[in-house]
Structure formats: C-alpha cells, structure tokens
DOZAZA-244677 format. One record per residue (C-alpha): residue number from 1; x, y, z. Coordinates in steps of 0.5 Angstrom, whole numbers, plus 500, padded with zeros to 3 digits. Layout:
<torti><k>NUM</k><u>X</u><v>Y</v><w>Z</w></torti>
...
REM end
This chain:
<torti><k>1</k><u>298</u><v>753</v><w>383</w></torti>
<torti><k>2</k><u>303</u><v>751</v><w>377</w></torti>
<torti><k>3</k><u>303</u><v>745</v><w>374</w></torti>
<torti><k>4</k><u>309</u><v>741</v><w>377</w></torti>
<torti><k>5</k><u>314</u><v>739</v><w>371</w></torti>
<torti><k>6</k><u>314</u><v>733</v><w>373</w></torti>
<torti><k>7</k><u>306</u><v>732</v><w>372</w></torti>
<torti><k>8</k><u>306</u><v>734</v><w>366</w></torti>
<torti><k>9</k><u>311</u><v>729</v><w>363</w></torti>
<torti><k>10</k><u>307</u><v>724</v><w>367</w></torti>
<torti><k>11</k><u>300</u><v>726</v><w>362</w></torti>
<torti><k>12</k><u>300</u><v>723</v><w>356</w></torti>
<torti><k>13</k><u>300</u><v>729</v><w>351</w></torti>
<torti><k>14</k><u>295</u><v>727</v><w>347</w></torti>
<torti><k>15</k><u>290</u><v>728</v><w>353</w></torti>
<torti><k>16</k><u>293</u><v>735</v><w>354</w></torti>
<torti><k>17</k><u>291</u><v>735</v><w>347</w></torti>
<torti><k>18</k><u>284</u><v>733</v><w>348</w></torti>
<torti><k>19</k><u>283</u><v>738</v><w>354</w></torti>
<torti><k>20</k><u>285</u><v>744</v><w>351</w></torti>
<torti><k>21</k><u>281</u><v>742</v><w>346</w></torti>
<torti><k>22</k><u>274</u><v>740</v><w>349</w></torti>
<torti><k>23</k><u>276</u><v>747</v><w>353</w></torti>
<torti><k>24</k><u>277</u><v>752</v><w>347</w></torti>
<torti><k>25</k><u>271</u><v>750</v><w>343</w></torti>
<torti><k>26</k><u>267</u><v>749</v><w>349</w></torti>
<torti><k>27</k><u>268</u><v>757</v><w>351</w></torti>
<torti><k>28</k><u>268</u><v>759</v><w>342</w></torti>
<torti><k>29</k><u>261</u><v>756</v><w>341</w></torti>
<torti><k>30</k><u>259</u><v>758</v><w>348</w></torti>
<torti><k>31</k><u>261</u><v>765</v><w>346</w></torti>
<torti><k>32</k><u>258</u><v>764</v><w>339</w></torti>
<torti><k>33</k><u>251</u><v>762</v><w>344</w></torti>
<torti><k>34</k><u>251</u><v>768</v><w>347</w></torti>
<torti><k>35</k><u>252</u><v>772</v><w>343</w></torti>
<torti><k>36</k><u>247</u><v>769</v><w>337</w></torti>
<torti><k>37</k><u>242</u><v>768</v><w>343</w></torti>
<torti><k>38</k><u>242</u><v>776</v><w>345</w></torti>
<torti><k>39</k><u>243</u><v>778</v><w>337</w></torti>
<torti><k>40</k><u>236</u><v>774</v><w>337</w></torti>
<torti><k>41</k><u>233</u><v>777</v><w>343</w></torti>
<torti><k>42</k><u>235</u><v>784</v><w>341</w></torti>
<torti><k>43</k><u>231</u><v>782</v><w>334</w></torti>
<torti><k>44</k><u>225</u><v>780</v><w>337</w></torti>
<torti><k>45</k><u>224</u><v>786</v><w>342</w></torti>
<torti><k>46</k><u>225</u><v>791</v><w>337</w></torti>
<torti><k>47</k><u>220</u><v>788</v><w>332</w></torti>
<torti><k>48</k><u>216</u><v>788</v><w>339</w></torti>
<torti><k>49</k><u>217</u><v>795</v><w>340</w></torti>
<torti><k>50</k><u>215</u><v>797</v><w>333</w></torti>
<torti><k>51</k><u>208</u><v>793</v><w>335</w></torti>
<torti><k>52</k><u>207</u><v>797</v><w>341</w></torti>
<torti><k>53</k><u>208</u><v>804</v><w>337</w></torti>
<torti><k>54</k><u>203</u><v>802</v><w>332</w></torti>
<torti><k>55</k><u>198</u><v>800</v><w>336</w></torti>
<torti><k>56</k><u>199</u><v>806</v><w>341</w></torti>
<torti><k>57</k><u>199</u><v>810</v><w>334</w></torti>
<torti><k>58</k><u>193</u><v>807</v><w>331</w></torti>
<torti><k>59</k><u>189</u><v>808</v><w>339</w></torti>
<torti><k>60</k><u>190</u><v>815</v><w>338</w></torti>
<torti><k>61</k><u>188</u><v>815</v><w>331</w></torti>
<torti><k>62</k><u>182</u><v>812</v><w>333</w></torti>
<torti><k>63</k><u>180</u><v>817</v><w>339</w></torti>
<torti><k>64</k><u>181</u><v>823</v><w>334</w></torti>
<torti><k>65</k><u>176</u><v>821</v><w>330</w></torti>
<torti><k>66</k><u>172</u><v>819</v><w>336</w></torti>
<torti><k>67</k><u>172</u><v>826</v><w>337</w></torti>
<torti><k>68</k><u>171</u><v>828</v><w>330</w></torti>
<torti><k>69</k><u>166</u><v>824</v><w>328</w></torti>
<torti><k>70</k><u>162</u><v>824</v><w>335</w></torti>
<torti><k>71</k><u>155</u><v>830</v><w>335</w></torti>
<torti><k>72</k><u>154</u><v>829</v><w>342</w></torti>
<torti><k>73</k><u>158</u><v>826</v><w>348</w></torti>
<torti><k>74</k><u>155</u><v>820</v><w>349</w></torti>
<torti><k>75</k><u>156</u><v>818</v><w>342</w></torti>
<torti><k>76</k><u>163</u><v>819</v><w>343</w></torti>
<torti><k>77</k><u>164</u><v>817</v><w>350</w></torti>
<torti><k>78</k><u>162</u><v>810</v><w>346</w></torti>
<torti><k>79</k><u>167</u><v>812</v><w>340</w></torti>
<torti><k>80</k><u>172</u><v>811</v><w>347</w></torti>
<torti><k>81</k><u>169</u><v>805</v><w>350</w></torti>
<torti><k>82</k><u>169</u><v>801</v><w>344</w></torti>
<torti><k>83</k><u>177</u><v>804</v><w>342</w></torti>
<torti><k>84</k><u>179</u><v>802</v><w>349</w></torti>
<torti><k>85</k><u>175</u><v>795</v><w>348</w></torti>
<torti><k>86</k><u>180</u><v>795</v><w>342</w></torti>
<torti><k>87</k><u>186</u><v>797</v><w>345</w></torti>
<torti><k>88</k><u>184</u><v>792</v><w>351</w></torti>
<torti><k>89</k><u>184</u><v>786</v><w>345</w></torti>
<torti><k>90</k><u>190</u><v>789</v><w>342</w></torti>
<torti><k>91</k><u>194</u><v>789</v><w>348</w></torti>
<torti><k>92</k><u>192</u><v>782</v><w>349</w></torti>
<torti><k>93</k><u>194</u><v>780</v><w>342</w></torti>
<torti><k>94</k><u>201</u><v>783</v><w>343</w></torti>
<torti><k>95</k><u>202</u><v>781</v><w>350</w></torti>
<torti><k>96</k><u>200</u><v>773</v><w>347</w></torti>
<torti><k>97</k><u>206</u><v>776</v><w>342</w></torti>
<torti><k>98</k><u>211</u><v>777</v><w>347</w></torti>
<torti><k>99</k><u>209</u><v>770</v><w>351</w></torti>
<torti><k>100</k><u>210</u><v>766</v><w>344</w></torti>
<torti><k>101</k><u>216</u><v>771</v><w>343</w></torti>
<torti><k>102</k><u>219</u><v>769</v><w>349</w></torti>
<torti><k>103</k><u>218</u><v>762</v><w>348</w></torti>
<torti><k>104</k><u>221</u><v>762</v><w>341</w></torti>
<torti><k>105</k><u>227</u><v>766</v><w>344</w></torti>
<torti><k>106</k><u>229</u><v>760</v><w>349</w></torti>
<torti><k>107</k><u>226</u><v>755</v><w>344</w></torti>
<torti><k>108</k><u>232</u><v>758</v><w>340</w></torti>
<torti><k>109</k><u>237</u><v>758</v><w>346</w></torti>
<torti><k>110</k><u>236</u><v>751</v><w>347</w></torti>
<torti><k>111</k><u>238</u><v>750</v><w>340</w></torti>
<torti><k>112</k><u>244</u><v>753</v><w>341</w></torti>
<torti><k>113</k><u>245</u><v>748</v><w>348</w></torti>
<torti><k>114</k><u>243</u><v>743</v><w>345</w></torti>
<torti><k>115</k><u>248</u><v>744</v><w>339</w></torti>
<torti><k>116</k><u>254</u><v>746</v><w>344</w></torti>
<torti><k>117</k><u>252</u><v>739</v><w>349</w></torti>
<torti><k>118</k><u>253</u><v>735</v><w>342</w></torti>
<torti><k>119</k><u>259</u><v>738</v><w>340</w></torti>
<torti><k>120</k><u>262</u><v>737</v><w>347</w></torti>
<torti><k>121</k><u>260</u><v>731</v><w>347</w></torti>
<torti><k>122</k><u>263</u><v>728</v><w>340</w></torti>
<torti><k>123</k><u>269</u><v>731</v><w>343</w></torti>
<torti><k>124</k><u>269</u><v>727</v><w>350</w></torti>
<torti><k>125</k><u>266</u><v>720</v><w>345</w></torti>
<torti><k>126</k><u>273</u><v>722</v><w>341</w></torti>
<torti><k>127</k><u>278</u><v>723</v><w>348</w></torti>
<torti><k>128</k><u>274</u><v>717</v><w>351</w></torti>
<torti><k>129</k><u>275</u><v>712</v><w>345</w></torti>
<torti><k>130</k><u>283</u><v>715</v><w>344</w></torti>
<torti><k>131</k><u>283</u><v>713</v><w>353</w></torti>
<torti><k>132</k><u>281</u><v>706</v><w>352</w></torti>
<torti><k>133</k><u>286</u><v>705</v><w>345</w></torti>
<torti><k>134</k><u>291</u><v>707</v><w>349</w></torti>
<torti><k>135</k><u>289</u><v>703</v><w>355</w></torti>
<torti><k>136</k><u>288</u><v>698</v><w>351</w></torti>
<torti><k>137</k><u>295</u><v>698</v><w>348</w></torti>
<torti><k>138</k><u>298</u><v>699</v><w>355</w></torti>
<torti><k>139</k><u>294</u><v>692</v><w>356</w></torti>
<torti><k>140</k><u>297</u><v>689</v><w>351</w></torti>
<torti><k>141</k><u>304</u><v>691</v><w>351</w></torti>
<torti><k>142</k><u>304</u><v>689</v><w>359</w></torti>
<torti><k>143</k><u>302</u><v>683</v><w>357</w></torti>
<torti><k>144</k><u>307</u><v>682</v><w>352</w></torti>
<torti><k>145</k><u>312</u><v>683</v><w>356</w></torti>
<torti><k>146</k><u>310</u><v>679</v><w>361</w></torti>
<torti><k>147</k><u>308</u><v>673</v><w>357</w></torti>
<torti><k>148</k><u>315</u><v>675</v><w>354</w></torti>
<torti><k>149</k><u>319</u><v>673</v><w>361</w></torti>
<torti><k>150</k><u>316</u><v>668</v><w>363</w></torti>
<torti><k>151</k><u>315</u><v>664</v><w>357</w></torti>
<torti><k>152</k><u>319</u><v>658</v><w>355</w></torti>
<torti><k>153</k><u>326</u><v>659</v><w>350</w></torti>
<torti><k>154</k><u>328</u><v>653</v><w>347</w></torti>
<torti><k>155</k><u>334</u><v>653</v><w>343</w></torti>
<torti><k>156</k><u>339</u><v>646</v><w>340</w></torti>
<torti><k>157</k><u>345</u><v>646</v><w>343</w></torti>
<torti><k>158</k><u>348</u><v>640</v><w>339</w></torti>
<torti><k>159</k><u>345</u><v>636</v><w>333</w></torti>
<torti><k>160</k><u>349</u><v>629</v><w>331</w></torti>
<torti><k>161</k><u>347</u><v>623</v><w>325</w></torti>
<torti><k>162</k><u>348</u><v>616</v><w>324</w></torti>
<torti><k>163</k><u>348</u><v>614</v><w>318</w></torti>
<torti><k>164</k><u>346</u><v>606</v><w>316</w></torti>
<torti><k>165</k><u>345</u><v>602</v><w>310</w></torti>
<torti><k>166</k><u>340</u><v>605</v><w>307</w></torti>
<torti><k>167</k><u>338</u><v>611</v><w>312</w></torti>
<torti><k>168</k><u>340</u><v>617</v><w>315</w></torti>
<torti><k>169</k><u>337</u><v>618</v><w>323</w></torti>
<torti><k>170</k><u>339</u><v>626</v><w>325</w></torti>
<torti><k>171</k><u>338</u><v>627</v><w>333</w></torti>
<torti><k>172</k><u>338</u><v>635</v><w>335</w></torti>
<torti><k>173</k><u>338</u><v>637</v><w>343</w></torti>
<torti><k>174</k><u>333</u><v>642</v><w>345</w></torti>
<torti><k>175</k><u>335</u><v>646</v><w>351</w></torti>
<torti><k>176</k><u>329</u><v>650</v><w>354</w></torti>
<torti><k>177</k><u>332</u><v>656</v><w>358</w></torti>
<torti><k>178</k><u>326</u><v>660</v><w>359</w></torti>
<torti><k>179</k><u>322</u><v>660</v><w>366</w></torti>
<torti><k>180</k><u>316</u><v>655</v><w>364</w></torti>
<torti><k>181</k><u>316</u><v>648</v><w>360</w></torti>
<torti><k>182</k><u>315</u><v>647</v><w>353</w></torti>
<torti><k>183</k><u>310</u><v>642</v><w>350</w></torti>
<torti><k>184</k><u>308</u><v>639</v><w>344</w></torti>
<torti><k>185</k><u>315</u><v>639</v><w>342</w></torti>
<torti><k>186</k><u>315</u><v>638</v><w>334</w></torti>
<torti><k>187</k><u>321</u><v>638</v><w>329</w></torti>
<torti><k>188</k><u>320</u><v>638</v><w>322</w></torti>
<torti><k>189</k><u>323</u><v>638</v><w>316</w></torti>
<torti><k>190</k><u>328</u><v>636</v><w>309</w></torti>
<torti><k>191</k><u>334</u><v>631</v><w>309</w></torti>
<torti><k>192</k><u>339</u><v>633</v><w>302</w></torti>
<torti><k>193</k><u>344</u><v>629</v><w>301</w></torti>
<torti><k>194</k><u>349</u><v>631</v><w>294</w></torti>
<torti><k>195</k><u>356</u><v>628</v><w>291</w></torti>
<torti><k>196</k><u>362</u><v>634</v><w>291</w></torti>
<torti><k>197</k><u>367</u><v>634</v><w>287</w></torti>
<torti><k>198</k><u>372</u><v>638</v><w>283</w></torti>
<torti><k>199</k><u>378</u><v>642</v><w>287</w></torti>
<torti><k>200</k><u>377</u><v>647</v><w>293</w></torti>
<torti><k>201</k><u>377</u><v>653</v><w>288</w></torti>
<torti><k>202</k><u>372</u><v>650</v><w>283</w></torti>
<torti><k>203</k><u>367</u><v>645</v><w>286</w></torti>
<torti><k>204</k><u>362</u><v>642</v><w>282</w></torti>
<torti><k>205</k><u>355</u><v>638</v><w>285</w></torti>
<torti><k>206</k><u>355</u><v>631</v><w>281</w></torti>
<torti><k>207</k><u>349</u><v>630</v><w>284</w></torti>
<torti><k>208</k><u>344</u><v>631</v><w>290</w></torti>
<torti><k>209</k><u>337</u><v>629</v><w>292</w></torti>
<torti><k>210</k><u>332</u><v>632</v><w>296</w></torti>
<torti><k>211</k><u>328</u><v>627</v><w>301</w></torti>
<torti><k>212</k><u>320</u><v>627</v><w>303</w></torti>
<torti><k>213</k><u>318</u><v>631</v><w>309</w></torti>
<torti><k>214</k><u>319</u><v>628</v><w>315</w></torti>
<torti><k>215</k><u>316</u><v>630</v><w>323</w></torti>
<torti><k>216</k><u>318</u><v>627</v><w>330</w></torti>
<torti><k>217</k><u>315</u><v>630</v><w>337</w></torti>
<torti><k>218</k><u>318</u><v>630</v><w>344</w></torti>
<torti><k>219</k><u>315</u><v>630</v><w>351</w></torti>
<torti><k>220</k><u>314</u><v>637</v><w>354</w></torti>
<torti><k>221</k><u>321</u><v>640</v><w>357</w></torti>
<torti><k>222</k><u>321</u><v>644</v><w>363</w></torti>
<torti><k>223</k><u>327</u><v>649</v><w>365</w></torti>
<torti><k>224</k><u>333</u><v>648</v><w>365</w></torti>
<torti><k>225</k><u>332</u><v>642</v><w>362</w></torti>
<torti><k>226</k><u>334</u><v>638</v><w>355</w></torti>
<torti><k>227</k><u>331</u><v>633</v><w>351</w></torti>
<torti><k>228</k><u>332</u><v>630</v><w>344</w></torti>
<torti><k>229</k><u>328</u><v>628</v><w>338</w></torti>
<torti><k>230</k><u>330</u><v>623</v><w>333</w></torti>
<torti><k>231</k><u>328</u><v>624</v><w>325</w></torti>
<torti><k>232</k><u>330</u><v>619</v><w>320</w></torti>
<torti><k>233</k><u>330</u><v>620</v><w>313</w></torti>
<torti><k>234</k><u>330</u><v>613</v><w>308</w></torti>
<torti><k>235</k><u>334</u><v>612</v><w>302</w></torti>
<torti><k>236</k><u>328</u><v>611</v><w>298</w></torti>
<torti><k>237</k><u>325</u><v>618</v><w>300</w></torti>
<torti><k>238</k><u>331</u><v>621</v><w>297</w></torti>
<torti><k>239</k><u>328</u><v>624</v><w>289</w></torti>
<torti><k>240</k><u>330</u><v>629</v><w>285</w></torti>
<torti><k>241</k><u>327</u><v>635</v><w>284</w></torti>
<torti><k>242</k><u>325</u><v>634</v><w>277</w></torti>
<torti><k>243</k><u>325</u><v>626</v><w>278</w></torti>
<torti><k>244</k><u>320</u><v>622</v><w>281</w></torti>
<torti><k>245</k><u>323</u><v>616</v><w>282</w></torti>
<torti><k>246</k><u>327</u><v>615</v><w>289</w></torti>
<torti><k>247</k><u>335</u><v>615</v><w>288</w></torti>
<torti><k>248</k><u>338</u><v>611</v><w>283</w></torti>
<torti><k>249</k><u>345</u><v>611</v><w>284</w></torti>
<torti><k>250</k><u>349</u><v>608</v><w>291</w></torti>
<torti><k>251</k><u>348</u><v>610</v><w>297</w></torti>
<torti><k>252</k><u>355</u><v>611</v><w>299</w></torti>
<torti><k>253</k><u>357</u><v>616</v><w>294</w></torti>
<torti><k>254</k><u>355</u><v>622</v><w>297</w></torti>
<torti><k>255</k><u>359</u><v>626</v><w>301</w></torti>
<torti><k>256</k><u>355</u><v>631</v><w>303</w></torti>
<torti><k>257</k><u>348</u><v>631</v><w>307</w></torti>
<torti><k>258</k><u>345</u><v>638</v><w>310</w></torti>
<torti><k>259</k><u>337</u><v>639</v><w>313</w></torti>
<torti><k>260</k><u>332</u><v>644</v><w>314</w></torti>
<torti><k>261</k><u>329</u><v>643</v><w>320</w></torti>
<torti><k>262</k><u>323</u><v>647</v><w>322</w></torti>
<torti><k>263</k><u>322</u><v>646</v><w>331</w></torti>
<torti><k>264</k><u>315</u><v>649</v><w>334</w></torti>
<torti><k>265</k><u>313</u><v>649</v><w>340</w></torti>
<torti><k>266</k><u>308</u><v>650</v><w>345</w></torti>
<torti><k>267</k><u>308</u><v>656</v><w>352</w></torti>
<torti><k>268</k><u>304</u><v>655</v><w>357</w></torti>
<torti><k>269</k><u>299</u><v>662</v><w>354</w></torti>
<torti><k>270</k><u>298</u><v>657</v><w>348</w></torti>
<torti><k>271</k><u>302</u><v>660</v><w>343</w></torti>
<torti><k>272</k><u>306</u><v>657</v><w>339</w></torti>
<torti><k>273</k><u>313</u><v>659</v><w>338</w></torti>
<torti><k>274</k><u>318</u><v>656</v><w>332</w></torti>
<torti><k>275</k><u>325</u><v>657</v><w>329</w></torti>
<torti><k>276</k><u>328</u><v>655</v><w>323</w></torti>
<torti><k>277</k><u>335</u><v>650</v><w>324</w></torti>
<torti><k>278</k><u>340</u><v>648</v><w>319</w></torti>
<torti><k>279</k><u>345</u><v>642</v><w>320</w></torti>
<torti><k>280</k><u>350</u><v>640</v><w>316</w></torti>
<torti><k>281</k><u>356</u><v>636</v><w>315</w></torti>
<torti><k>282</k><u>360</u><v>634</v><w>309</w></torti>
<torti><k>283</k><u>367</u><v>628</v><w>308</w></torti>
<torti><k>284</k><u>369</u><v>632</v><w>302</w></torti>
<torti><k>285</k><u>377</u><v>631</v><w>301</w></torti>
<torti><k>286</k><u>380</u><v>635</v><w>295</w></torti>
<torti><k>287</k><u>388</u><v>631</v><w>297</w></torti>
<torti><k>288</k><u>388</u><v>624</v><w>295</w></torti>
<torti><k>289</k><u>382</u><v>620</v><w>294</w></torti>
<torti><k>290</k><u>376</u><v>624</v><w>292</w></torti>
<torti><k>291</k><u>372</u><v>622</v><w>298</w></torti>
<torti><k>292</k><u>373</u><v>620</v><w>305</w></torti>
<torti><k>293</k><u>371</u><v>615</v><w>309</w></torti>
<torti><k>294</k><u>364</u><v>617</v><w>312</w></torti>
<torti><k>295</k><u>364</u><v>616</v><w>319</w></torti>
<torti><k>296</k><u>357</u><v>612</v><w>321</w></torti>
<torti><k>297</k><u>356</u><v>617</v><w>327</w></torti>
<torti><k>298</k><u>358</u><v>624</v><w>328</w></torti>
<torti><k>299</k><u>356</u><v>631</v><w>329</w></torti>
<torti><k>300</k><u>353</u><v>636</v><w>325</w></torti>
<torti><k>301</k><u>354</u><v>643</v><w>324</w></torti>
<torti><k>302</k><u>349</u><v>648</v><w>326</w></torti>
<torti><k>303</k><u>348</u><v>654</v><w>321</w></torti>
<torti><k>304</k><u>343</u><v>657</v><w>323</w></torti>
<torti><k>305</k><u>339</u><v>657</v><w>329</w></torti>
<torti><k>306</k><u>336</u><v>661</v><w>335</w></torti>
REM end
C-alpha cells in the first residue's frame, strides 16, 4: 500500500533518511555475507575434494604394490588388511577434517553475523540518539513556548521626578500584562545630570555628572496590575568621571537630567527576566534667559523601553 502523502510530510525527514539507510546497508552487507560465506565454503571443500583423491590415490598405490611385492596370497591378503587399516584411518583423519572444516566455515559465518548485527546496531544507536535530540528539542521548544505565554510581562507605562534641595527622587510605574505575577521586582541604575548651552544648532555641554549606582525593590505585581518604585540619587553622589570628588558647582545650574535604568524580575518558573529604561527630561530655553525654571515635579520622557 502507497504511502499516503500526508504520512510522508507527517515523517520527519531525517527518520526516513535513517530507514533507507539501516535498510540499504543492512541488505549490502547481508549480500556481502553471503556471498563471502559461499565464496569460502566453496574453498574449503574443494581443498576437501583434493584431500580425498589423494588418499584414494595413494589407496590404489598402495594395493598395487601389495600385489606386486606379496609371493603368496596371504601375504597379500595382509598387504590389503593393512591398506584398509589404512585407508579406515585415512577416512577418519579426513571426516575429523571435514568436521573442523564445517565448524571453521560457520565460525566464519558467524563472524560475518557478528559484523553485520554491529553495523546495524551502530546505525540503530545513530538514529536512536537523532530520535531523543529531536524529541528533546520538541521538549524544549513546547516548554519555551508555553513558558512564554504564561509568564509575566512588565513594562513602564509612566515615569516622573521630583526634585529637592539636594536630590533627585525618580518614580517609574511597571505594568505587568502577562498571565502570572511578577516578583522580586528590582530597578537599578545611574542618575546624569548636565548643564546645556549654546543655540539650538550649536549646543555645548558646560558641564555634567554622573551619580553612584542606586537599587530599589517592589513588591510582586500580578496581572493586570501597576506598582511604582522610587529611586533617589543625592547631590553628593554626582562625580565626574574623571574626578572623584562629589559636585562642586551649585545644584540649580543643570538643566538637564537623564537615567540608565535597568528592571529585572522574577516569573513564576524562576527565571529571571530584565529590560533596559532611558528616562530623560531637560528645561533647556534657547529664547531669553539661558535656562527655564526647573519644575520640582514632573514628568520624564521614556527613550527606551520594552
């Protein structure tokens, strides 16, 4: 019966690879057998042949000159009985011969089995292992996939700040819209902050720094749910980079403040997922005075996200 197309696309093609495969080698190296085992059968009997016409041969010899040598009759009646004594040993000596033959000729068979099974059987490991890597990649894919639609998603819908005497507090809301809660939120990263002058076509930094790292952590946020978490960075964790000494200058002449942020989580199979958050926002004024008025509340742009 006609395999169907349908079962054909449903077999992977690897497997039908391995079938021909096993199929065609096991078939070539039976032929081979075969054809060795008869090859050497047809050996060994012909040197059995040549054996046995010797010793009829060297029989007949040895009856003539019985009767050649012999003076009376039973003289050469014992000629024939120790001919035949002989020829009875000769026959032994050859039928042993034969046996050892027989057994040499299947022991070689059996070599040739034996060679034949092994060649199957490193074939069969071979599409046994290809099986269970596939299977195991079907494994982990489903998994993946599954793990994928039912894991936890979180995203910053809104960021904001506040700024004070001496510090910078930025809040970011993190809205889960996967199918399970998120916990050991964590939000980490760098506060900058830079004075911008100049005109809108040629802007120049006057100066900026860069604050210590700085960590917050929520509480778990479930479905359809949104939590904030606050970090603050303080004036006297602002350094330049090629300075170790905290800010000098006064707090009010930036005019510009943007953070790397960095928000991991946890799923409910125990890994841990993370995406990278850019938050910025600026008072720069080219009309007029150099720098508007910093609001101490507002909003921060979000440059990247997830």
């Amino acid at each position: 019966m006609p395999i169907s197309s349908a079962m054909r696309r449903s077999v992977p093609s690897w497997l039908l690879f391995t079938i021909v495969t096993c199929g065609a080698s096991l078939v070539l190296a039976g032929g081979v057998c075969w054809a060795e085992f008869n090859r050497y059968r047809s050996d060994q009997l012909d040197g059995l042949s040549a054996v046995a016409e010797q010793a009829f041969a060297s029989r007949q010899d040895t009856f003539s000159r019985c009767i050649a040598a012999a003076a009376d009759i039973p003289a050469t009646q014992r000629c024939e009985a120790e001919a035949s004594a002989t020829a009875a040993q000769d026959f032994t000596s050859q039928s042993d011969l034969r046996s050892q033959l027989d057994m040499s000729a299947w022991s070689y068979a059996l070599l040739l089995l034996t060679i034949v099974s092994t060649t199957v059987s490193v074939f069969g490991l071979a599409a046994l292992l290809v099986s269970l890597r596939q299977t195991w990649t079907a494994i982990r894919n489903s998994r993946e996939i599954g793990e994928a639609q039912i894991r936890a998603y979180l995203h910053c819908s809104s960021a904001r700040y506040e700024l004070g005497e001496s510090w910078i507090q930025v809040t970011v809301e993190l809205a889960n819209t996967g199918q399970s809660p998120a916990s050991d939120i964590q939000v980490s990263g760098k506060a900058t902050i830079s004075a911008v002058g100049g005109s809108p076509d040629h802007t120049r930094v006057l100066f900026w720094r860069q604050s210590d790292k700085s960590e917050a952590y929520g509480e778990p946020v479930v479905t359809g749910a949104t939590k904030s978490i606050s970090l603050t960075f303080f004036a006297s964790d602002f350094r330049h980079a090629d300075n170790a000494d905290p800010l000098e200058l006064d707090w009010d002449t930036f005019n510009r403040v943007w953070c790397e942020l960095l928000v991991g989580w946890q799923d409910v199979f125990g890994n841990v997922q993370q995406f990278p958050l850019s938050l910025e926002a600026d008072w720069l004024s080219f009309v007029g005075p150099r720098t508007r008025k910093k609001r101490t509340k507002g909003d921060l742009a979000i440059r990247v996200g997830d």
